[in-house]
Every structure is written in C-alpha cells, then in structure tokens.
PDB file of N, CA, C and O in Angstrom:
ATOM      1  N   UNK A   1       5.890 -10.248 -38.687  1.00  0.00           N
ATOM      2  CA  UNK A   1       6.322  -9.015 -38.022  1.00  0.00           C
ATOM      3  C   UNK A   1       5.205  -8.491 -37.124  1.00  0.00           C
ATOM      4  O   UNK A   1       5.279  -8.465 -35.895  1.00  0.00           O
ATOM      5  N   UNK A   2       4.292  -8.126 -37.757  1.00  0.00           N
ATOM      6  CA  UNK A   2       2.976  -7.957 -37.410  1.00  0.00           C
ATOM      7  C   UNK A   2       2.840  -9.276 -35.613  1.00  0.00           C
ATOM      8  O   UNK A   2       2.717  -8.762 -34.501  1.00  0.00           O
ATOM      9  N   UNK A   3       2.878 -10.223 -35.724  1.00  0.00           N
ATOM     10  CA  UNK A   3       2.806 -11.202 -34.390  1.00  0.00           C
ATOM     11  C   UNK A   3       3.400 -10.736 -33.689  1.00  0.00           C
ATOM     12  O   UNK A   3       2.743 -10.496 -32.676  1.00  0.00           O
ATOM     13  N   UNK A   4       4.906 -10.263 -33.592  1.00  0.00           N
ATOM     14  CA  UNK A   4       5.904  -9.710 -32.395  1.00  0.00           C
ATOM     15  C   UNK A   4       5.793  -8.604 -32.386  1.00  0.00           C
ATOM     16  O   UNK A   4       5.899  -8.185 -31.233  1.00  0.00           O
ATOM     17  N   UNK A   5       5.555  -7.526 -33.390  1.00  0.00           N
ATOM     18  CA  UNK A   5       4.802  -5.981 -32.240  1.00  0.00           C
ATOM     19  C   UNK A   5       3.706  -6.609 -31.311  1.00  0.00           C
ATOM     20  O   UNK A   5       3.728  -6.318 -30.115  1.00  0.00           O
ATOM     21  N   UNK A   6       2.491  -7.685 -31.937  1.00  0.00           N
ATOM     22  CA  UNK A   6       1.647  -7.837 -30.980  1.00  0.00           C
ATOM     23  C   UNK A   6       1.577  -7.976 -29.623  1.00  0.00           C
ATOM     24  O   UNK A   6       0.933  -7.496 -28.691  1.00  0.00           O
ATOM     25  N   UNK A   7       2.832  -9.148 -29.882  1.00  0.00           N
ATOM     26  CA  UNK A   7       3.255  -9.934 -28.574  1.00  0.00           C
ATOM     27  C   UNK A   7       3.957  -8.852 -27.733  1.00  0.00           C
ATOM     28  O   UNK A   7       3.847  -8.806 -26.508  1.00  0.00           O
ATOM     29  N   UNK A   8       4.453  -8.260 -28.229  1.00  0.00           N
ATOM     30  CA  UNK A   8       5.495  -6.845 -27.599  1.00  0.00           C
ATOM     31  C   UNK A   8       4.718  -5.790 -26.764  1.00  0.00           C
ATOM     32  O   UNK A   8       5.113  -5.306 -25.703  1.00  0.00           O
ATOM     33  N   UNK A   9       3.350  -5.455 -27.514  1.00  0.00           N
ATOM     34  CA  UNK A   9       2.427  -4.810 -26.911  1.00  0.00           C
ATOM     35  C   UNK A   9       1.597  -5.216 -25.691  1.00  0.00           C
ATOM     36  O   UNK A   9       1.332  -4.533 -24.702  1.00  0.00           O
ATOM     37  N   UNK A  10       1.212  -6.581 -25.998  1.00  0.00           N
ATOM     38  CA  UNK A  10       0.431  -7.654 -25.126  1.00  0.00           C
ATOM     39  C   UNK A  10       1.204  -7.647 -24.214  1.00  0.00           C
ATOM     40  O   UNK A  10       0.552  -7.432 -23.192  1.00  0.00           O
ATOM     41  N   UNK A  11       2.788  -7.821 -23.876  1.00  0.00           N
ATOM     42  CA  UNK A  11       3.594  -8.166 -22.598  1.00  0.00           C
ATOM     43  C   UNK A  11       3.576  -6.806 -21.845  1.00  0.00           C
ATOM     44  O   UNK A  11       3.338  -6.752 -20.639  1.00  0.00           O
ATOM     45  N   UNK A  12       3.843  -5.677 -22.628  1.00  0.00           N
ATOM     46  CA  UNK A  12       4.055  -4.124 -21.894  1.00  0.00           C
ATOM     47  C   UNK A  12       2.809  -4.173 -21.451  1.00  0.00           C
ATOM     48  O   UNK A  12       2.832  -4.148 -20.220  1.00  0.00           O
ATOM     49  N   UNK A  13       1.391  -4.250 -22.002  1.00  0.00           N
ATOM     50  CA  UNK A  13       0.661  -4.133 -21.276  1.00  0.00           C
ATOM     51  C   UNK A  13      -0.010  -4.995 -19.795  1.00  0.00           C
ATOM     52  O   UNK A  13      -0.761  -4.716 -18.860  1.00  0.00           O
ATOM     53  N   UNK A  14       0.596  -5.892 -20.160  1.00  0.00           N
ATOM     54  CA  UNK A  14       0.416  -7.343 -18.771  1.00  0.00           C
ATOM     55  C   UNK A  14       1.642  -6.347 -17.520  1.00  0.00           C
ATOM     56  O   UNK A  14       1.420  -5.984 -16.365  1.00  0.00           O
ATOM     57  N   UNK A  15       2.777  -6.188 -18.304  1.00  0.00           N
ATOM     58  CA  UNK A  15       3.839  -5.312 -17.494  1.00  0.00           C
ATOM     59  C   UNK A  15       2.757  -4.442 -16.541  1.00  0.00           C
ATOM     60  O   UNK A  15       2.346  -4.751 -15.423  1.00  0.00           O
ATOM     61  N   UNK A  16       2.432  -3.265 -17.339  1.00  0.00           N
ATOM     62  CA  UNK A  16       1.548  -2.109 -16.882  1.00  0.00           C
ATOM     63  C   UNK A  16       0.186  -2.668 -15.975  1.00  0.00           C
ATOM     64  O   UNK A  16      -0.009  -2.099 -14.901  1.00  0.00           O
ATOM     65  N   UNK A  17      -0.181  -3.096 -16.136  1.00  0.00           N
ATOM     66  CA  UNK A  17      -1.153  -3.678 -15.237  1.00  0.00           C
ATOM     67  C   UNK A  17      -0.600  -4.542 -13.872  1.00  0.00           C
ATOM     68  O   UNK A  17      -1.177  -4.491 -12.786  1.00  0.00           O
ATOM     69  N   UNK A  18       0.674  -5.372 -14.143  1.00  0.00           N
ATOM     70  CA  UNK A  18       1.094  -5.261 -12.505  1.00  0.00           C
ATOM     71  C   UNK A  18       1.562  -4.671 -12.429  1.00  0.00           C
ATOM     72  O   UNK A  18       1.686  -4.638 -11.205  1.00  0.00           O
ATOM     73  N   UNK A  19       2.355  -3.604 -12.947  1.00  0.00           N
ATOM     74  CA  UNK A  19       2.633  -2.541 -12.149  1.00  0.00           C
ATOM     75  C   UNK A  19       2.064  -1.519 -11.272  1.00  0.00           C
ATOM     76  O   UNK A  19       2.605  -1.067 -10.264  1.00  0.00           O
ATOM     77  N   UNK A  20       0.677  -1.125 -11.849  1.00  0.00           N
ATOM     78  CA  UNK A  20      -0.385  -0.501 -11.308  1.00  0.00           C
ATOM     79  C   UNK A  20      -0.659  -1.467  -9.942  1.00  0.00           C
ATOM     80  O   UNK A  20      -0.760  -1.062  -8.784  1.00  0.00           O
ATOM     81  N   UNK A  21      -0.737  -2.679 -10.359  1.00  0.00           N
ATOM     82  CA  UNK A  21      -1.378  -3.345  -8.696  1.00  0.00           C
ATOM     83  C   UNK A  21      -0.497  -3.456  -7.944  1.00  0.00           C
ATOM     84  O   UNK A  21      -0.886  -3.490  -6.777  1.00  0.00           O
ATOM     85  N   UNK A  22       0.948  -3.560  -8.126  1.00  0.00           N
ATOM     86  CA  UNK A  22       2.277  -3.608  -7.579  1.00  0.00           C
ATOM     87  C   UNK A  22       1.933  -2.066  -6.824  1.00  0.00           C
ATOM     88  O   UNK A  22       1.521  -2.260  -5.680  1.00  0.00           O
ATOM     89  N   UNK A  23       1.995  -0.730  -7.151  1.00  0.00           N
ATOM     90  CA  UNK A  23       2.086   0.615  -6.820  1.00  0.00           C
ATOM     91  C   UNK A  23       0.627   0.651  -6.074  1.00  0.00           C
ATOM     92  O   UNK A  23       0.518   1.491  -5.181  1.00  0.00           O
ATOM     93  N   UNK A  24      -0.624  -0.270  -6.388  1.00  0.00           N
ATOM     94  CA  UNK A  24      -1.821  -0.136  -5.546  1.00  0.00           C
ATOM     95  C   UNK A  24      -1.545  -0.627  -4.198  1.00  0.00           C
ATOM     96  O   UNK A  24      -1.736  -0.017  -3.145  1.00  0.00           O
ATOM     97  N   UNK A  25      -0.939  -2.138  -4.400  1.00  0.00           N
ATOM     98  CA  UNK A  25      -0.794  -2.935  -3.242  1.00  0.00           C
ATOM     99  C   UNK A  25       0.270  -1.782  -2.426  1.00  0.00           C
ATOM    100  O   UNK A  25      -0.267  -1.352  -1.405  1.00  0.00           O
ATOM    101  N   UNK A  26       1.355  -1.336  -2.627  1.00  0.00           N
ATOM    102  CA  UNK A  26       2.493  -1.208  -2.044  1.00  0.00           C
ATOM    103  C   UNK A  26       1.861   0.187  -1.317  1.00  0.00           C
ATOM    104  O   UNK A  26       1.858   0.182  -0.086  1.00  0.00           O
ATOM    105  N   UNK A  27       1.402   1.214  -1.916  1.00  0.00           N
ATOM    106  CA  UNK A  27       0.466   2.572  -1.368  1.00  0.00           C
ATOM    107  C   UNK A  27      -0.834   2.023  -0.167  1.00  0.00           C
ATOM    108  O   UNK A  27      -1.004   2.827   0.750  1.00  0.00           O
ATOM    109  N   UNK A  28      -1.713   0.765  -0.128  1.00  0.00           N
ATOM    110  CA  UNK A  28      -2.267   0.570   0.227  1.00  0.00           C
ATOM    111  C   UNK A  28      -1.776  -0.139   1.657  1.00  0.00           C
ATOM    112  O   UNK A  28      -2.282   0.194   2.729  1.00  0.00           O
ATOM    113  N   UNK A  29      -0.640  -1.244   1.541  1.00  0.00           N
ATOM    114  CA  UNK A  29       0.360  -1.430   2.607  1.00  0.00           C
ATOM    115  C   UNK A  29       0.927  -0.190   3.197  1.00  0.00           C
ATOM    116  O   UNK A  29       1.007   0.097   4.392  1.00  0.00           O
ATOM    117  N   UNK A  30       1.239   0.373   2.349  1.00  0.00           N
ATOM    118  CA  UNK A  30       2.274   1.466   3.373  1.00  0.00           C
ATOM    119  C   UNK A  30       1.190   2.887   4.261  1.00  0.00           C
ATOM    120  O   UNK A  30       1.491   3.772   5.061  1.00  0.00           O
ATOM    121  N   UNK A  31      -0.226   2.441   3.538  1.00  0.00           N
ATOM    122  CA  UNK A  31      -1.502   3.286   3.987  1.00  0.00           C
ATOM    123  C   UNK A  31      -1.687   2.624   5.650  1.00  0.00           C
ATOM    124  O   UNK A  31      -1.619   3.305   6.673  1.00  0.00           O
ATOM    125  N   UNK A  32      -1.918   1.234   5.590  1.00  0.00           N
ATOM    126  CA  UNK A  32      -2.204   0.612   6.406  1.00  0.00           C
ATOM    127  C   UNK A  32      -1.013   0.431   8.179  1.00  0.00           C
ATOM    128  O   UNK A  32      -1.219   0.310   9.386  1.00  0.00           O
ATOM    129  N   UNK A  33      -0.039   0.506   7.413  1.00  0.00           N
ATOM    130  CA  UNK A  33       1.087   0.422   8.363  1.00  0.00           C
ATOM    131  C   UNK A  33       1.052   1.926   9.355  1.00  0.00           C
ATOM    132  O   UNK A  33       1.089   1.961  10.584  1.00  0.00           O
ATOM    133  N   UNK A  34       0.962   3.240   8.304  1.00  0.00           N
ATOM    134  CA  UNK A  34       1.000   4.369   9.020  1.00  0.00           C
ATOM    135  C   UNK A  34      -0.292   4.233   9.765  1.00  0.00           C
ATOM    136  O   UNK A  34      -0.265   4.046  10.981  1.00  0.00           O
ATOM    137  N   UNK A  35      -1.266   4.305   9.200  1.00  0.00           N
ATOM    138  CA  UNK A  35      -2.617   3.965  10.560  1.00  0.00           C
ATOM    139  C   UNK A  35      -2.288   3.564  11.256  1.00  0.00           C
ATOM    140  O   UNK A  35      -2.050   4.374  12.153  1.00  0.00           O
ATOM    141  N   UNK A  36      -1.954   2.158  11.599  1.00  0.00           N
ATOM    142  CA  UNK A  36      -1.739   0.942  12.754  1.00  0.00           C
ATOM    143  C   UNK A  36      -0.588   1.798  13.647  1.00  0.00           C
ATOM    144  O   UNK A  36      -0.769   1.606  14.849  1.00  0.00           O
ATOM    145  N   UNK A  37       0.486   2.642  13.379  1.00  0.00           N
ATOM    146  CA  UNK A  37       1.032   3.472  13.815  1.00  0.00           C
ATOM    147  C   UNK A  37       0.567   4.354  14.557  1.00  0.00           C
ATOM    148  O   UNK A  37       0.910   4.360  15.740  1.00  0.00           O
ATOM    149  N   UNK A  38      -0.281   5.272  14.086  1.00  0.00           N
ATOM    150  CA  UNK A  38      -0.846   6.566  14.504  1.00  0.00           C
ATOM    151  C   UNK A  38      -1.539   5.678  15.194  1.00  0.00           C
ATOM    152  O   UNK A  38      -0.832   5.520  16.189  1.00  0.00           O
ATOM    153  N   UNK A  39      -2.678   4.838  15.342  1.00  0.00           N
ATOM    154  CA  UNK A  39      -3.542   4.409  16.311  1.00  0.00           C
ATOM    155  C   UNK A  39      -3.101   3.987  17.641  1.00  0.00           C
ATOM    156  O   UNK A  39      -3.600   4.101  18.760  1.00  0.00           O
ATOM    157  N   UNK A  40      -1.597   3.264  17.020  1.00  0.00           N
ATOM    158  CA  UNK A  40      -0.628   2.524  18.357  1.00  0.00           C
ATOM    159  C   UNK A  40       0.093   3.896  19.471  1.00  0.00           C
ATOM    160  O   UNK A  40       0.400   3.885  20.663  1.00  0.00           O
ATOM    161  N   UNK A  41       0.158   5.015  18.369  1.00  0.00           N
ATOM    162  CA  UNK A  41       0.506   6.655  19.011  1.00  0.00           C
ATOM    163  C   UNK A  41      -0.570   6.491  19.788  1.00  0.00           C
ATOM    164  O   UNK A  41      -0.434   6.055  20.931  1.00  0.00           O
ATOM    165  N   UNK A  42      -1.666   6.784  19.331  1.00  0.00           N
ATOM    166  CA  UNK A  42      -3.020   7.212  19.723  1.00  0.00           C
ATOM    167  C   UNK A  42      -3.252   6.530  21.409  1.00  0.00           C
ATOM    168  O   UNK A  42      -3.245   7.130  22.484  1.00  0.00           O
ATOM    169  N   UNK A  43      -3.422   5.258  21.152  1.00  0.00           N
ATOM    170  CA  UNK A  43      -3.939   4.394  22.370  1.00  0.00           C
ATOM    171  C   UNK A  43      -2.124   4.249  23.543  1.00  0.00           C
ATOM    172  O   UNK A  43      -2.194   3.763  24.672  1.00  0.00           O
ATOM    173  N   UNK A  44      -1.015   4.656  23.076  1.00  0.00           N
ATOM    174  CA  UNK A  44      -0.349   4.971  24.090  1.00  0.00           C
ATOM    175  C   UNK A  44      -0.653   6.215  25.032  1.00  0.00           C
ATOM    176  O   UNK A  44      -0.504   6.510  26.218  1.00  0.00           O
ATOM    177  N   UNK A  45      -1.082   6.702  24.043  1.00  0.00           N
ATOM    178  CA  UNK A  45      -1.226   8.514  24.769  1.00  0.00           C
ATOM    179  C   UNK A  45      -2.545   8.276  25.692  1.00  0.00           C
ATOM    180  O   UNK A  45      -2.563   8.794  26.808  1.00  0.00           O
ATOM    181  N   UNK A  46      -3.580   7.548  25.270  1.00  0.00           N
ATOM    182  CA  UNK A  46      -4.516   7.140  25.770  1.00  0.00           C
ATOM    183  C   UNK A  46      -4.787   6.843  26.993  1.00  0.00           C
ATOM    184  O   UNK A  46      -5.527   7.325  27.851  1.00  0.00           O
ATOM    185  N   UNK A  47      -3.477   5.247  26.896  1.00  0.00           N
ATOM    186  CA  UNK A  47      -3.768   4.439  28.616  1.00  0.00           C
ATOM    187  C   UNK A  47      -2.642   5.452  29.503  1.00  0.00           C
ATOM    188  O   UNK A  47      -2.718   5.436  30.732  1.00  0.00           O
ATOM    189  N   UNK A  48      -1.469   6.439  28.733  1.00  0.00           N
ATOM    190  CA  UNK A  48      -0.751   7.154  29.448  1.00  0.00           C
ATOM    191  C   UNK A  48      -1.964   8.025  29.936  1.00  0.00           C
ATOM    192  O   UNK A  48      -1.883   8.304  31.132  1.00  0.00           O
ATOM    193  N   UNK A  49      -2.909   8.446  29.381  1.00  0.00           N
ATOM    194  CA  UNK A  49      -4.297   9.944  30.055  1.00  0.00           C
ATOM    195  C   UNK A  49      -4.679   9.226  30.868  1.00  0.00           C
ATOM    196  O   UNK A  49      -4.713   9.635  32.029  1.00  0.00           O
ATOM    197  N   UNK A  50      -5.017   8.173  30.617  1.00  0.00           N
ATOM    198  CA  UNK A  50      -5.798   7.219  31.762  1.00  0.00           C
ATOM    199  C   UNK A  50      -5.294   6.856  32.708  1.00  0.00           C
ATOM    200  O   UNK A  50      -5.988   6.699  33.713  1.00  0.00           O
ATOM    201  N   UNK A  51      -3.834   6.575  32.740  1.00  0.00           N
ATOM    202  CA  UNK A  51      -3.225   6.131  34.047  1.00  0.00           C
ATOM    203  C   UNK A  51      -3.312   7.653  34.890  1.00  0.00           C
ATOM    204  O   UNK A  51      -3.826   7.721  36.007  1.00  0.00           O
ATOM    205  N   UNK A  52      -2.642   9.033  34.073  1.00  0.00           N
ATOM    206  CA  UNK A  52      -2.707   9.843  34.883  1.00  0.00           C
ATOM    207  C   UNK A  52      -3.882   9.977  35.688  1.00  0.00           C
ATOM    208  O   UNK A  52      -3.755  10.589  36.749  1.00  0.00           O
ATOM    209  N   UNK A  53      -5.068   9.489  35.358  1.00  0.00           N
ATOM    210  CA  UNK A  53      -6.635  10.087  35.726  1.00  0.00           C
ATOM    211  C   UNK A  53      -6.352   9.193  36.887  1.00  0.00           C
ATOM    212  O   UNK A  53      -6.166   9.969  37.823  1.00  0.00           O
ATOM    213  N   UNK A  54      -6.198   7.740  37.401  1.00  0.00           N
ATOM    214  CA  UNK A  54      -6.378   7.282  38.503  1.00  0.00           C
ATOM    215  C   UNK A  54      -5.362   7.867  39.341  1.00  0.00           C
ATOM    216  O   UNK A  54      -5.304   7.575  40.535  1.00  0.00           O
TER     217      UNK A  54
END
C-alpha cells in the first residue's frame, strides 16, 4: 500500500514540476512575443518619424 501512495505522490509531483515549466515556458513565450510586438510598434513609428523628417 505504502509503494502506490508513493508512486502516487512521486507522479503528482513530476506532474507539478512540468507544470510549473509548462506555465514558465508559456509566460516567458507570451513575454517575448508582446516585446517583439511593441518593438515592431516601436520601429514602425520610427522609420514613419523618419520618413516624415526627410
């Protein structure tokens, strides 16, 4: 009995640990995407200032 709580515990916790890197990775992707966004905002508004300047 004692072996399969173990094993029961051992799997939830393997669970919990990708889950955490699952919710790290997925926050860290979806971190990365909005940057690359805002920057792609950024440098439109940019060469649009710049074209106005010539």
């Amino acid at each position: 009995m004692w072996e399969v709580c173990s094993n029961i515990v051992i799997g939830l916790y393997i669970l919990d640990m990708w889950s955490v890197l699952f919710v790290m990775y997925v926050g860290v992707c979806s971190n990365i995407v909005i940057g690359l966004y805002v920057l792609d905002m950024w440098s439109v508004l940019f060469v649009m200032y710049e074209g106005g300047m010539f």
